[in-house]
Steps between C-alpha positions, in 0.01 A plus 500: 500500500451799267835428361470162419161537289660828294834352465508104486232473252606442163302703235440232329300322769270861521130475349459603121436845435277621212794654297609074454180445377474718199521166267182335629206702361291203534532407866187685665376629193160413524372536127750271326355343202633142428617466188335307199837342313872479607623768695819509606498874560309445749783352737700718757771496695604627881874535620619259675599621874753181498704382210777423750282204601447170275069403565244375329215688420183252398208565291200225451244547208222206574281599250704636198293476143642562191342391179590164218662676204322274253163459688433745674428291764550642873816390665531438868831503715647552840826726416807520796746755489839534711697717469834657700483868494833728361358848504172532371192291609140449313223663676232231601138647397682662141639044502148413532355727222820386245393113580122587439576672156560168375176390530407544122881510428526151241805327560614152569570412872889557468491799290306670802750396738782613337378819405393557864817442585713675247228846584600437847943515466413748268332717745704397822810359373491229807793319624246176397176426449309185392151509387333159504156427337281222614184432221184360549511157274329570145470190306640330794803645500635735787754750398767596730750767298797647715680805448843662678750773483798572694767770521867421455529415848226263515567247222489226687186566662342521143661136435408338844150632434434450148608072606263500836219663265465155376218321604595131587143384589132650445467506881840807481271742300 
C-alpha cells in the first residue's frame, strides 16, 4: 500500500505548495483595497498543474458595473468568461477585483468586453477564451457584445463560436 501512494501518484495530482503560489498576493490577504479606476495590474496568474488536458475553466460576473462614456450614467451587466487553460491561469479573487475596477471605468458596453478580454490573453495567453457581456436595457435596448480569441490550434473554435454567439430570438439571451 505504501508503494502505491509514493509511487503511482503523479505530482501533478499532489496539493499546491506555497512556493506555486508566490503570484497570488491577493488570495488571503485580508487588507486588499479595491481599486477606484481600471486596474488591470491587479490580475494574477497560477500555473497550471495540467496543460496536457483541453477544459474549460468558467467565470460568471452577475453584477458587473462599468460607467456610460458620455453620461456618466452607471452601467449594469452580467459578464461570462470561458476560457481553456495553456499554462497560466487567472487567479479568481485578483478576477473579481480587475472586473470591479471598472466600476467608474467609462466605456461603451463592447469596449469593456474586449478589453477584458484582450487583458486576459495578455496575461494567460489561453488556448481560447470568449468573454460575453449581457446589459441591462437602457433606452430599451439590451446590449449583448461578444468577444473571442484562439491559438493557432483553435481557429475553428473561434469561428464556430463567434456564429453560435448570435442570438436568433430574445428568449436565447
Amino acid at each position: 500500500m505504501k508503494r502505491f501512494l509514493t509511487n503511482a501518484i503523479p505530482s501533478q495530482d499532489m496539493p499546491r505548495q506555497l512556493d506555486e503560489l508566490q503570484n497570488c498576493s491577493l488570495l488571503g490577504n485580508q487588507g486588499v483595497k479595491y481599486p477606484t479606476s481600471y486596474a488591470p495590474e491587479m490580475l494574477e496568474t497560477f500555473k497550471n498543474k495540467h496543460p496536457e488536458n483541453e477544459y474549460i475553466v468558467s467565470f460568471d460576473c452577475p453584477e458587473f458595473t462599468s460607467l456610460c462614456p458620455k453620461t456618466g450614467q452607471p452601467d449594469f451587466g452580467h459578464i461570462i468568461i470561458n476560457y481553456i487553460p495553456a499554462e497560466d491561469m487567472v487567479e479568481s479573487k485578483s478576477l473579481k477585483l480587475y472586473l470591479f475596477s471598472f466600476r467608474n471605468h467609462g466605456d461603451f458596453h463592447e469596449d469593456c468586453i474586449n478589453i477584458i478580454m484582450k487583458d486576459l490573453v495578455k496575461l494567460m495567453k489561453p488556448k481560447y477564451i470568449e468573454v460575453r457581456g449581457i446589459f441591462m436595457p437602457r433606452g430599451g435596448i439590451s446590449i449583448v457584445p461578444f468577444a473571442n480569441y484562439g491559438d493557432e490550434n483553435h481557429q475553428d473554435m473561434v469561428r464556430q463560436r463567434m456564429l453560435a454567439a448570435f442570438p436568433l430570438m430574445p428568449n436565447q439571451l
